[in-house]
N, CA, C and O of each residue as an XYZ file, in Angstrom:
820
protein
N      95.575    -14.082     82.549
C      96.501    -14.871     83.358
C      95.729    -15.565     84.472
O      94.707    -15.038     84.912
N      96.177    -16.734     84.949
C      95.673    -17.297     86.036
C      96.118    -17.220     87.460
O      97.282    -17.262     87.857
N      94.937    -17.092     88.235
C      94.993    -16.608     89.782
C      95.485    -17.979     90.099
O      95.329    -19.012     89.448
N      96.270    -17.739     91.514
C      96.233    -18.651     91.656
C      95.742    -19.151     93.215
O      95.684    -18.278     94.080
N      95.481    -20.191     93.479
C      94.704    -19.731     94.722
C      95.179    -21.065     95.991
O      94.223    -21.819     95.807
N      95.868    -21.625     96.882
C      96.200    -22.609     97.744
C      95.130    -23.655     98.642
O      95.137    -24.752     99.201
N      94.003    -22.222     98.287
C      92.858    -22.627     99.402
C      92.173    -23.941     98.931
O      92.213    -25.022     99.518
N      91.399    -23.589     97.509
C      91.061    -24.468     96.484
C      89.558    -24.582     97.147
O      88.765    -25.390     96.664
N      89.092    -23.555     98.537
C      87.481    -24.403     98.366
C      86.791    -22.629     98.326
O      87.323    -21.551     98.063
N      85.720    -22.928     98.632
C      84.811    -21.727     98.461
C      83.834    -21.380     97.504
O      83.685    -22.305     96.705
N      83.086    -20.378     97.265
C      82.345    -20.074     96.303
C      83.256    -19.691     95.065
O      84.419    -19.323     95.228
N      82.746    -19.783     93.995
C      83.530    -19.231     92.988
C      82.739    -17.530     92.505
O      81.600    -17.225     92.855
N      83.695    -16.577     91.621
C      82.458    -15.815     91.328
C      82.022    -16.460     89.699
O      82.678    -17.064     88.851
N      80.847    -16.078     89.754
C      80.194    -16.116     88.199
C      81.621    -15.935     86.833
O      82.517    -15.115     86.630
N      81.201    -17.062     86.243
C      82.345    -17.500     84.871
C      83.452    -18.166     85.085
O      84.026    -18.832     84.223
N      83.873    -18.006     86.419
C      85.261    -18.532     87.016
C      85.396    -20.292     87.015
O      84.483    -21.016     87.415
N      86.581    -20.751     86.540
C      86.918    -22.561     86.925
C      87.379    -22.688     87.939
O      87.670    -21.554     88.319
N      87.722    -23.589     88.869
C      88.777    -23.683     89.271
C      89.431    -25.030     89.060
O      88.621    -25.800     88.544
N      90.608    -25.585     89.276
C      90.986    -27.071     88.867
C      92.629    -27.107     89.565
O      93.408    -26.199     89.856
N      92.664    -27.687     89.605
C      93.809    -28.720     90.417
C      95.197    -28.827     89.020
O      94.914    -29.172     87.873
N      96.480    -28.493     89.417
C      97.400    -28.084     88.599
C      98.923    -29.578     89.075
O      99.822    -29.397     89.897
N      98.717    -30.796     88.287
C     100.119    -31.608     89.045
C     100.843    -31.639     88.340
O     100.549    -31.670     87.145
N     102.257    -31.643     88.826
C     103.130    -31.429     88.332
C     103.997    -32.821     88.442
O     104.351    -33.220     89.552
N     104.351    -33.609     87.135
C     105.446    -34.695     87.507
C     106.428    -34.485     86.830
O     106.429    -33.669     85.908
N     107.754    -35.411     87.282
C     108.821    -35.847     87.022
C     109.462    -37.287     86.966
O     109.043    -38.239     87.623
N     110.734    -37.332     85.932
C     111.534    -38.105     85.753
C     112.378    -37.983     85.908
O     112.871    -36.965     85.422
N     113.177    -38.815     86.633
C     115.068    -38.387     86.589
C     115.873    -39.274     86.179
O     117.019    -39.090     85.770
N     115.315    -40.238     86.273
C     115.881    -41.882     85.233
C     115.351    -42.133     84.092
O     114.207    -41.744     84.324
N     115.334    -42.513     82.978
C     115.154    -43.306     81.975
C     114.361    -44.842     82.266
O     114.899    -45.835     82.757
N     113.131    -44.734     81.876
C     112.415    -46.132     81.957
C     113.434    -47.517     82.061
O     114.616    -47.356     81.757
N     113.147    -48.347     82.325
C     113.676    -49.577     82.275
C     112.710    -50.701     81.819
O     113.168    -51.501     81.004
N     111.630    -50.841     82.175
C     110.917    -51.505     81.269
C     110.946    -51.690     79.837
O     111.402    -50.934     78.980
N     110.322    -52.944     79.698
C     110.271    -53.333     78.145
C     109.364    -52.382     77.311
O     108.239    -52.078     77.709
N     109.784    -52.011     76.371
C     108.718    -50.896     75.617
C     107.643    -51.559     75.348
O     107.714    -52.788     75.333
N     106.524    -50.965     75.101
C     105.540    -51.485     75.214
C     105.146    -52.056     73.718
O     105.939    -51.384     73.059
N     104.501    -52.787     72.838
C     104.332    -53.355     71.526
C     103.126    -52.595     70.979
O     101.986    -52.534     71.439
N     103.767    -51.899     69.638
C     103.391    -51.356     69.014
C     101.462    -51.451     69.003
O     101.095    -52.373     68.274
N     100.470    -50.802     69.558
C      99.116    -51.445     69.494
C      98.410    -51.223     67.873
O      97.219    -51.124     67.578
N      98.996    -51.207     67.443
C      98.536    -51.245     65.654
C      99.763    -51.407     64.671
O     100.851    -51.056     65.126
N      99.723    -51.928     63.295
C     101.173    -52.322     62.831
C     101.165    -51.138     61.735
O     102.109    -50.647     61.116
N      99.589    -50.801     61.697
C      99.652    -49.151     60.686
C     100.163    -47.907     61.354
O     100.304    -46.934     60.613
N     100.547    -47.729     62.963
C     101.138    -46.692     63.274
C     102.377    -46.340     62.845
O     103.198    -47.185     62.489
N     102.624    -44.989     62.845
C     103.907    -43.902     62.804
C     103.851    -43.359     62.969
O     102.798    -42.720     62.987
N     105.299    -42.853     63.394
C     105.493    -41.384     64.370
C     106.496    -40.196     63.176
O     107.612    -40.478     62.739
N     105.827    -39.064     62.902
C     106.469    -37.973     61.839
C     106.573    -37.075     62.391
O     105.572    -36.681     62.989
N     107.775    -36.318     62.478
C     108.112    -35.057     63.119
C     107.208    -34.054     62.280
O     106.820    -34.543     61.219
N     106.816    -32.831     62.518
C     106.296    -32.026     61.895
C     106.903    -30.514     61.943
O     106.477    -29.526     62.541
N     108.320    -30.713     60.905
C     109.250    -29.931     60.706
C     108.733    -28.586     60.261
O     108.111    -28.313     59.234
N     109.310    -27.415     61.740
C     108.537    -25.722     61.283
C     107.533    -26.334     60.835
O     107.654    -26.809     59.705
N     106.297    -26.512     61.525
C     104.639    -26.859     61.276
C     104.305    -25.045     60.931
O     104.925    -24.032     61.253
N     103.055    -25.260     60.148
C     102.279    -24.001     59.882
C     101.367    -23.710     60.953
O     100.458    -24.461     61.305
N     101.698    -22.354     61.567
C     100.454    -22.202     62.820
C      99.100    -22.876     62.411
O      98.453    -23.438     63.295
N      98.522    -22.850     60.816
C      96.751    -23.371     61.105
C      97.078    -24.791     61.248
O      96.305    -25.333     62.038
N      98.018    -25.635     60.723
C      98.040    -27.125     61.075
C      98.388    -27.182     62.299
O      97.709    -28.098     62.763
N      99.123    -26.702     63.219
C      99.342    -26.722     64.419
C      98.324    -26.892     65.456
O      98.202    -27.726     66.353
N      97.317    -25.439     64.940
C      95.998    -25.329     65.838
C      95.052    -26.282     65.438
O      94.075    -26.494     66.156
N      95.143    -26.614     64.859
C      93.928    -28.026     64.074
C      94.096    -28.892     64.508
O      93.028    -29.407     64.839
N      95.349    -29.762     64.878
C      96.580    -30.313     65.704
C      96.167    -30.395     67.404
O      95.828    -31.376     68.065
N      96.324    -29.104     67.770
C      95.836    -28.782     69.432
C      94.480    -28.960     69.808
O      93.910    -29.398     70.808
N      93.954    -28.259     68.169
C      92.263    -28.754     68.852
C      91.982    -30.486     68.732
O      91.714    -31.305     69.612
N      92.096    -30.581     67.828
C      91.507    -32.358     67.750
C      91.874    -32.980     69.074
O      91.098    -33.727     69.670
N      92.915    -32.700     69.464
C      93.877    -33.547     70.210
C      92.934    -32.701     71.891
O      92.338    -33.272     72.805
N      93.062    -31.976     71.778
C      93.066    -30.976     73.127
C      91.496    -30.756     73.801
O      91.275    -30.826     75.010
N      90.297    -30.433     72.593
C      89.337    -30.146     72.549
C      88.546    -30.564     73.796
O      88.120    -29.764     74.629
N      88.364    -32.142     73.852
C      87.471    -32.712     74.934
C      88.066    -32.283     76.062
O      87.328    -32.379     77.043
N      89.605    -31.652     76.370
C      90.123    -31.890     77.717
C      90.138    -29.654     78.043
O      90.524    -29.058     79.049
N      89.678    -29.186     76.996
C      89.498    -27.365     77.185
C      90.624    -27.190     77.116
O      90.884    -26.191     77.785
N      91.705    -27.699     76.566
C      93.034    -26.909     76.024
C      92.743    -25.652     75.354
O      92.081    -25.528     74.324
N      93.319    -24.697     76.055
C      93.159    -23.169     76.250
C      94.389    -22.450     76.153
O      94.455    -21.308     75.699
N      95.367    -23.106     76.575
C      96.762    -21.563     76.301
C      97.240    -21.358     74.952
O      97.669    -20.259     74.601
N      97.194    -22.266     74.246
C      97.940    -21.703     73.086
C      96.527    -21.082     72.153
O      96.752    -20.738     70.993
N      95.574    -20.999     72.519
C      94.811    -19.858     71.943
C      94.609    -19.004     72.114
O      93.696    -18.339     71.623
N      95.728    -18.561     73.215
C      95.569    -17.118     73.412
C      96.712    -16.647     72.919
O      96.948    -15.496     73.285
N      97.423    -17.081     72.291
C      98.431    -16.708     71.640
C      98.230    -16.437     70.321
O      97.668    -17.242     69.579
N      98.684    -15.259     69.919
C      98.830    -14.475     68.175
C      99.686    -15.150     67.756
O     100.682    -15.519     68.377
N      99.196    -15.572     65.834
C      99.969    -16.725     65.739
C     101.354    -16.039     65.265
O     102.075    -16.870     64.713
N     101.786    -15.049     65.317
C     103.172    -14.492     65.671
C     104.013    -15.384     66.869
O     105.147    -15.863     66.858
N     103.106    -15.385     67.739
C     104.118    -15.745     69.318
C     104.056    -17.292     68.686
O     105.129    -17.849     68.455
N     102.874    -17.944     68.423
C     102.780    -19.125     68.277
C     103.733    -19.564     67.270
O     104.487    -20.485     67.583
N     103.784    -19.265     66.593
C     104.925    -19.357     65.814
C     106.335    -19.890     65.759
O     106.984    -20.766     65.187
N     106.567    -18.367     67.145
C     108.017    -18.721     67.480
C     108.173    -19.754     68.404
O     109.310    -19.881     68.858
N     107.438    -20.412     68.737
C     107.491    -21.074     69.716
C     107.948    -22.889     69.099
O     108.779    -23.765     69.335
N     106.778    -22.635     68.217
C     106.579    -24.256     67.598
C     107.838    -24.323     66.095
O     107.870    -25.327     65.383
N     108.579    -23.358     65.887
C     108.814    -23.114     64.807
C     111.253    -22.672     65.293
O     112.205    -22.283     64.616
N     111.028    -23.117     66.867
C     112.384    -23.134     67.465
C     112.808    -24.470     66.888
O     112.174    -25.461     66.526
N     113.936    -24.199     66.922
C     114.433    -25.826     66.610
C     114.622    -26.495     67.898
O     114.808    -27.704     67.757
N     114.630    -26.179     68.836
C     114.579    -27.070     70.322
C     113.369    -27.509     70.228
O     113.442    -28.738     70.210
N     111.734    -26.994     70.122
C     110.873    -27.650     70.219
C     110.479    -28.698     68.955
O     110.333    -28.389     67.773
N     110.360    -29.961     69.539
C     109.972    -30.877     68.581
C     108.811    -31.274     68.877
O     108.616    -31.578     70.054
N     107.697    -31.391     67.901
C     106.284    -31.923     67.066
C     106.553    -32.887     66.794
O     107.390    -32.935     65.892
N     106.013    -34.348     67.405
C     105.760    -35.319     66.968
C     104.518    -35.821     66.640
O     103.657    -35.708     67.512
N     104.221    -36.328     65.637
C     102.115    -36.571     65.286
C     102.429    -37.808     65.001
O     103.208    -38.138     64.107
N     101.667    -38.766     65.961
C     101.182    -40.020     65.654
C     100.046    -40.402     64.567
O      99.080    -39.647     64.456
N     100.123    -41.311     63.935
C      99.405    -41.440     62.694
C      99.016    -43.169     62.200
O      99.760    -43.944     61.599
N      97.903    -43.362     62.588
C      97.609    -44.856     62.428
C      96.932    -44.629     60.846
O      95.873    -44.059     60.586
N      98.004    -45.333     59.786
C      97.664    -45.464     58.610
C      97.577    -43.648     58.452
O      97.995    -42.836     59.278
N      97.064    -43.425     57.446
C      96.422    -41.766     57.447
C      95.994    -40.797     58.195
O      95.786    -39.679     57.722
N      95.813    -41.075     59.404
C      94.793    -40.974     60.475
C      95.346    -40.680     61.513
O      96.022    -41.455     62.190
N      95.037    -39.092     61.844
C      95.761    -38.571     63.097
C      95.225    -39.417     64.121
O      94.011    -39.588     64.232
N      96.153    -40.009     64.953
C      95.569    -40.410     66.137
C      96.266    -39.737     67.655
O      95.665    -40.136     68.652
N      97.230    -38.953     67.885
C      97.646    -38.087     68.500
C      99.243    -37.214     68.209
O      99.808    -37.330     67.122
N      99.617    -36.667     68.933
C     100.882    -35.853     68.943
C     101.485    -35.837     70.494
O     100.744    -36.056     71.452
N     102.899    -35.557     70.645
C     103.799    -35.102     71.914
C     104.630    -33.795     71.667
O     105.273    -33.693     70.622
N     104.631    -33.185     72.236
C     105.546    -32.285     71.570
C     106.608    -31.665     73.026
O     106.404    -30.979     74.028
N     107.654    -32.303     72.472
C     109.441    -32.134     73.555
C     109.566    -30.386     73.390
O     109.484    -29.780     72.322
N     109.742    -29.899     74.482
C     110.677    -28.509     74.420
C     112.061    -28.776     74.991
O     112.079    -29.335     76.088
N     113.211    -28.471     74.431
C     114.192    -28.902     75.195
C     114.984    -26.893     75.324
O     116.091    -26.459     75.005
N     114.057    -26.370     75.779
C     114.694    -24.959     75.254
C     115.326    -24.631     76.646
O     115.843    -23.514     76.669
N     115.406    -25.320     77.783
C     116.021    -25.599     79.001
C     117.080    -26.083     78.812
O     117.004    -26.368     77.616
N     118.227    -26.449     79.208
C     119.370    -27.091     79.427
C     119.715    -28.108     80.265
O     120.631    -28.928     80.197
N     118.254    -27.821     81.615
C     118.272    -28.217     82.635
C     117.347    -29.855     82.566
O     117.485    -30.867     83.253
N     116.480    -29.564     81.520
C     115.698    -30.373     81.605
C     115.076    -30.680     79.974
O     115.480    -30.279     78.882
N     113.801    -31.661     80.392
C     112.771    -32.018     78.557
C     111.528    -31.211     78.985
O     111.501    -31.243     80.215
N     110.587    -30.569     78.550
C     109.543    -30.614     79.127
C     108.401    -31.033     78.196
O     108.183    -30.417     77.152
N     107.690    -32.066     78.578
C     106.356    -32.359     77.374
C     105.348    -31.367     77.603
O     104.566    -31.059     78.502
N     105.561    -31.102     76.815
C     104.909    -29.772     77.026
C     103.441    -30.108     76.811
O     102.685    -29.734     77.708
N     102.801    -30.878     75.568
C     101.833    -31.170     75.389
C     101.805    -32.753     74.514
O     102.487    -33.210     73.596
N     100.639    -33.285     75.334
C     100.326    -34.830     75.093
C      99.295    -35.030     75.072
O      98.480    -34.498     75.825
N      98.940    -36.172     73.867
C      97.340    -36.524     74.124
C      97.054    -37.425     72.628
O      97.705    -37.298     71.591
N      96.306    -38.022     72.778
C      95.608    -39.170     72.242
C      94.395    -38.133     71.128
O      94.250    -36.954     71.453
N      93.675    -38.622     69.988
C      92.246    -38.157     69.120
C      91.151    -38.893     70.339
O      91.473    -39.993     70.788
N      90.377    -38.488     70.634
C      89.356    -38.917     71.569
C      88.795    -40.046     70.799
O      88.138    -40.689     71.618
N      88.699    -40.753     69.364
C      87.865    -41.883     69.357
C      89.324    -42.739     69.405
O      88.883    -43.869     69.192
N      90.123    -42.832     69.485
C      91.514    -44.104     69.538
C      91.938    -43.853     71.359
O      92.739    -44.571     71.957
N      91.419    -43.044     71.791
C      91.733    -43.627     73.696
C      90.702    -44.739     73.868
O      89.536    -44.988     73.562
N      92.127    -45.485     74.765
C      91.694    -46.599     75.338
C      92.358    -47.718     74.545
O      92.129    -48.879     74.883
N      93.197    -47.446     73.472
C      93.922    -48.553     72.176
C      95.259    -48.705     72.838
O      95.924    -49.547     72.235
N      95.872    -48.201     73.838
C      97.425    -48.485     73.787
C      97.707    -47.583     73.695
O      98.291    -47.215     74.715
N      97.610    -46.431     72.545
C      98.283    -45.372     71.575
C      99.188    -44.832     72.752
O     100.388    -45.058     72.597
N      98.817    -44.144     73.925
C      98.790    -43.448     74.640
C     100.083    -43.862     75.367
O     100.805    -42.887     75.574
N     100.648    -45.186     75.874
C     101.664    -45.770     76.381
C     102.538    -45.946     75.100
O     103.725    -45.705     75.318
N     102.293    -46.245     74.035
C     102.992    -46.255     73.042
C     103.749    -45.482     73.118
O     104.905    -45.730     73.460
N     103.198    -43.988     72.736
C     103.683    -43.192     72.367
C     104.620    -42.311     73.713
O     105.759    -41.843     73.700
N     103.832    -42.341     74.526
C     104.706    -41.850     75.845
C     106.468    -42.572     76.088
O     107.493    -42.073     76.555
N     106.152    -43.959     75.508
C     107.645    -44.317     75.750
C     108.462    -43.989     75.105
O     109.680    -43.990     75.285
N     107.638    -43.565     73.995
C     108.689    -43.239     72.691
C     109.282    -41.902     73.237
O     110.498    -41.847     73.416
N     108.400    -40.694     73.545
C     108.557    -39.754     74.006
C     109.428    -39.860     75.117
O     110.328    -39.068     74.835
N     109.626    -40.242     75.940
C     110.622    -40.595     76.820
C     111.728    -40.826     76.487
O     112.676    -40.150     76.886
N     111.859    -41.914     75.616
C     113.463    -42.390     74.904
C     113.437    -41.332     74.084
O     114.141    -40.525     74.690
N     113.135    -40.894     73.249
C     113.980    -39.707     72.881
C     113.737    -38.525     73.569
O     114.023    -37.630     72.773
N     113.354    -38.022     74.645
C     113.657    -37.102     75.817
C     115.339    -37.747     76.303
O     116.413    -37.235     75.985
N     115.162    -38.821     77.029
C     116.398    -39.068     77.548
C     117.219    -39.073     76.812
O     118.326    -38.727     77.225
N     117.087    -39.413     75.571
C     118.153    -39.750     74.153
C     119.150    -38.584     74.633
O     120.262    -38.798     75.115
N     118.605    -37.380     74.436
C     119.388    -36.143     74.470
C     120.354    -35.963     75.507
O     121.440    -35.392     75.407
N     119.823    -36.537     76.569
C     121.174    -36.552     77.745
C     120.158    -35.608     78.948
O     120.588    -34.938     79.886
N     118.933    -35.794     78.608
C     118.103    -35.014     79.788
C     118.479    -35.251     81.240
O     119.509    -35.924     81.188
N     118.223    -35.076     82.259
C     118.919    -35.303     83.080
C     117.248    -35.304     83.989
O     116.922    -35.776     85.078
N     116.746    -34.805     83.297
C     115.031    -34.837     84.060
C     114.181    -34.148     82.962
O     114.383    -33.141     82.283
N     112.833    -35.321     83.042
C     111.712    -34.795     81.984
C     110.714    -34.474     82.624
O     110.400    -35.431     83.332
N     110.076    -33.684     82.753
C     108.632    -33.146     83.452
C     107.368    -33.207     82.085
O     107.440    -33.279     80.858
N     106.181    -33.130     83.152
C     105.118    -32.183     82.165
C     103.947    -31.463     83.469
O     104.139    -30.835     84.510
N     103.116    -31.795     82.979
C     102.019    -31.143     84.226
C     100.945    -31.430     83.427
O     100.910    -31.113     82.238
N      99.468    -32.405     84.387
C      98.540    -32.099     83.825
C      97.592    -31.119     85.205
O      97.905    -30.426     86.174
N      96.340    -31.590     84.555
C      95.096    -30.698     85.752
C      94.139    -31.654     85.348
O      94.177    -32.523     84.476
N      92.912    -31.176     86.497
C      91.599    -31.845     86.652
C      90.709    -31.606     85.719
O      89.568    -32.069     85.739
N      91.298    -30.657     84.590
C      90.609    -30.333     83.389
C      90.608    -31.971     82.129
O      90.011    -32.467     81.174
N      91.580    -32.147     82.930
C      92.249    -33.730     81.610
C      91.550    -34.576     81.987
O      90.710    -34.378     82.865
N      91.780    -35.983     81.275
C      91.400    -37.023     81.222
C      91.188    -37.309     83.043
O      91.963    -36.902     83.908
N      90.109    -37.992     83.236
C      90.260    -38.229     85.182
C      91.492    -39.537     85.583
O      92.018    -39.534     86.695
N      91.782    -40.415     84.723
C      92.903    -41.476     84.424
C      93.947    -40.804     84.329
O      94.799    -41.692     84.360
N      94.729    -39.417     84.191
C      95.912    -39.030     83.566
C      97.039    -38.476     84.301
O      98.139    -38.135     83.866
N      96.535    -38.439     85.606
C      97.313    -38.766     86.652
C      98.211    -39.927     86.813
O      99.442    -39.933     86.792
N      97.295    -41.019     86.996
C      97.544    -42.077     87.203
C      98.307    -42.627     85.930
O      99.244    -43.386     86.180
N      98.059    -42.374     84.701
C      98.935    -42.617     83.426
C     100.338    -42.451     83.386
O     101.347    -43.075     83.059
N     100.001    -41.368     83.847
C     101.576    -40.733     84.201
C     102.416    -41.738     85.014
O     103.248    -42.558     84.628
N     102.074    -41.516     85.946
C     102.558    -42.589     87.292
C     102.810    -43.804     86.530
O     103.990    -44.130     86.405
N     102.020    -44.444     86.064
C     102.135    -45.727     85.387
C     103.387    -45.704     84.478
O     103.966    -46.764     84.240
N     103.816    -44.554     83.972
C     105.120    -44.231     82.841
C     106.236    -44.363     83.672
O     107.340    -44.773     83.314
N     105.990    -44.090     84.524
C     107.222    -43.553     85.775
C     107.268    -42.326     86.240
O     107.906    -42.352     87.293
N     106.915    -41.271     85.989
C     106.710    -39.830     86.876
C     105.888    -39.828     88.063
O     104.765    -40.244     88.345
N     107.203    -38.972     88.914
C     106.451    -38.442     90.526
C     105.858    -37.420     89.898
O     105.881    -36.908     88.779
N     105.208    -37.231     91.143
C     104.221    -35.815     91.385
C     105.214    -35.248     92.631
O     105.625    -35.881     93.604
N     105.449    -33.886     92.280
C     105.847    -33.391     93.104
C     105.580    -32.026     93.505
O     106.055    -31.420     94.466
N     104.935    -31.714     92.826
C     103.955    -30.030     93.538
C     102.554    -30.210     92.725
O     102.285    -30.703     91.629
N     101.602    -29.445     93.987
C     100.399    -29.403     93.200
C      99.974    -28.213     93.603
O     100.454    -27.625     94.572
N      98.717    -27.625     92.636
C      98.640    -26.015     92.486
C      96.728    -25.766     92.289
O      95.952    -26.662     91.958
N      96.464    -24.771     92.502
C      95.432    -25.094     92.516
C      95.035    -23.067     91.598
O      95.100    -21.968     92.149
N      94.705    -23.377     90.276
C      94.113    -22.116     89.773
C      92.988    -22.351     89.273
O      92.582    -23.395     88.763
N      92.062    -20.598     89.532
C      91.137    -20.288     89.024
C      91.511    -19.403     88.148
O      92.536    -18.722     88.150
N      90.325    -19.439     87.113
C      90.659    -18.434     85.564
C      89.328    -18.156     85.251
O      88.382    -18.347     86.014
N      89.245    -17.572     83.790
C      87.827    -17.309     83.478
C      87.406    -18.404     82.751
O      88.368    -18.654     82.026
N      86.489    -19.241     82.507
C      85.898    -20.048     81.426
C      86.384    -19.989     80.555
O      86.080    -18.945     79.978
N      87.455    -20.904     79.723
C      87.421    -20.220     78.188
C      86.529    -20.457     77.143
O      86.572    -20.136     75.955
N      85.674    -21.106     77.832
C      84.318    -21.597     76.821
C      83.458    -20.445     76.266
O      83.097    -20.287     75.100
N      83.143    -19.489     77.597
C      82.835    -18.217     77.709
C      83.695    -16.920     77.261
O      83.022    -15.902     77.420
N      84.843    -16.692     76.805
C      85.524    -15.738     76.557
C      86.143    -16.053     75.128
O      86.948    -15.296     74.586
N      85.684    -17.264     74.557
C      85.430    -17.635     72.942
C      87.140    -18.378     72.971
O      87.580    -18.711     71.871
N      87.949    -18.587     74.089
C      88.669    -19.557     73.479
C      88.633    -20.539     72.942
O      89.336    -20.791     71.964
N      87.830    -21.303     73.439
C      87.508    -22.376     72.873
C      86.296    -22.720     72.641
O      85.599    -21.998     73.354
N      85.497    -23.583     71.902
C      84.329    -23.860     71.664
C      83.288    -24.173     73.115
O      83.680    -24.502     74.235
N      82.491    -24.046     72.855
C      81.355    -23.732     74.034
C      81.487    -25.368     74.466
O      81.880    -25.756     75.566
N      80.965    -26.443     73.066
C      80.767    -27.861     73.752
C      82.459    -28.340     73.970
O      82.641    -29.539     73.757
N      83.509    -27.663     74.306
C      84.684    -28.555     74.574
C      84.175    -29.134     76.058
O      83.055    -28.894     76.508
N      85.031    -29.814     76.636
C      85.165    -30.382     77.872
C      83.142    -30.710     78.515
O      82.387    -30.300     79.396
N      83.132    -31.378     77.715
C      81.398    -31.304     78.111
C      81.493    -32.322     79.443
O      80.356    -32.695     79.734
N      82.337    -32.784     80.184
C      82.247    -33.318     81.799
C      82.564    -32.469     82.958
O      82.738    -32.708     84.153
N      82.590    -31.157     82.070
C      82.761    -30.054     83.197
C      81.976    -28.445     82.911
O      82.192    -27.529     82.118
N      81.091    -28.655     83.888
C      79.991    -27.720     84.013
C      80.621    -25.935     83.694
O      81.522    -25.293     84.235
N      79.336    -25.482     82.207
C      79.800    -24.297     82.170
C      80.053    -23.752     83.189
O      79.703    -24.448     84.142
N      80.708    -22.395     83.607
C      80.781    -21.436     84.731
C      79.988    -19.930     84.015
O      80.476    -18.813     83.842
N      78.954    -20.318     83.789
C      78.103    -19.296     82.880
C      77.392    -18.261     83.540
O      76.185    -18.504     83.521
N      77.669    -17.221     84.107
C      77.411    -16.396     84.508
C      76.035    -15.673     84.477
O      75.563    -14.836     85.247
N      75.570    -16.210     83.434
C      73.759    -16.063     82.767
C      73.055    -16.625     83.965
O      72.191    -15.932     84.504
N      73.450    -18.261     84.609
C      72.981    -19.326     85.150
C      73.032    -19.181     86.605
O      72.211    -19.772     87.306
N      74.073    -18.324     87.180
C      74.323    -17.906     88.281
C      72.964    -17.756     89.148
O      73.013    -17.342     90.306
């Protein structure tokens, strides 16, 4: 589990991250013009009860460069139930054959949408995909009668994805600041993920 810490400066100990946690929101429905399709080979396919290994194959492609870490700590029992509710919806973007990202809506709130997870294949950022697909994600968030859509990224993500957000229409309205262990180091994830952010390798100390 992650510490969490307000201070955000200091030494760290050996293996430890720390990173910056924002949190945005929506409470209206875009008004802008949707944005035009940036390829005429894209589509968007729900991925009805997905199989946990396509799922995780799914999280990594998509997740990898940015150290997406929680849902690998999950047994694919839990994982399961999670992706496999009928409130949560899997959407995979697909230019021609070709994963080019996923969104995936939890609506298991009443209160709210939450995107739970978003993101682009690292060689198609920078194409559009990314606004594309966010609006889409939006209109059908609001479709439902949401009344407010959130997500949250960190300083682990893209350094633009703040500002992406913002650009969609979400405030920021709390920010958080946790340290954890490396998951590079504790085999969640592959050693070269997130290679713009320095192991916390405890060897090196």
């Amino acid at each position: 589990m992650a510490e969490r810490n307000g201070e955000g400066d200091g030494s760290l100990p050996p293996g430890k991250l720390r990173f910056v946690v924002t949190y945005l929101e929506m409470t209206r429905p875009p008004t802008e013009p949707r944005p035009v399709a940036p390829d005429k080979d894209l589509t968007l396919r729900r991925a009805d009860r997905p199989a946990v290994a396509f799922y995780r194959e799914l999280y990594d492609r998509v997740g990898k460069p940015w150290m997406w870490f929680e849902r690998g700590k999950l047994s694919d029992q839990e994982l399961a139930a999670i992706i496999t509710d009928p409130a949560v919806e899997i959407h995979v973007l697909h230019e021609g054959n070709q994963l080019a990202g996923y969104v995936e809506l939890d609506r298991r709130s009443p209160a709210d949408v939450e995107i739970a997870y978003f993101g682009i294949v690292p060689e198609r950022i920078g194409r559009g995909f990314g606004a594309y697909l966010m609006r889409w994600a939006l209109d059908m968030a609001f479709g439902y009668g949401a009344p407010r859509v959130w997500l949250h990224t960190c300083t682990l993500d893209h350094p633009k994805a703040v500002d992406f957000y913002k650009r969609a229409g979400f405030r920021a309205y709390k920010t958080e600041v946790e340290i954890i262990d490396d998951p590079r180091l504790t085999g969640l994830v592959p050693r070269d993920s997130a290679p713009h952010i320095p192991i916390a390798d405890p060897c090196s100390a």
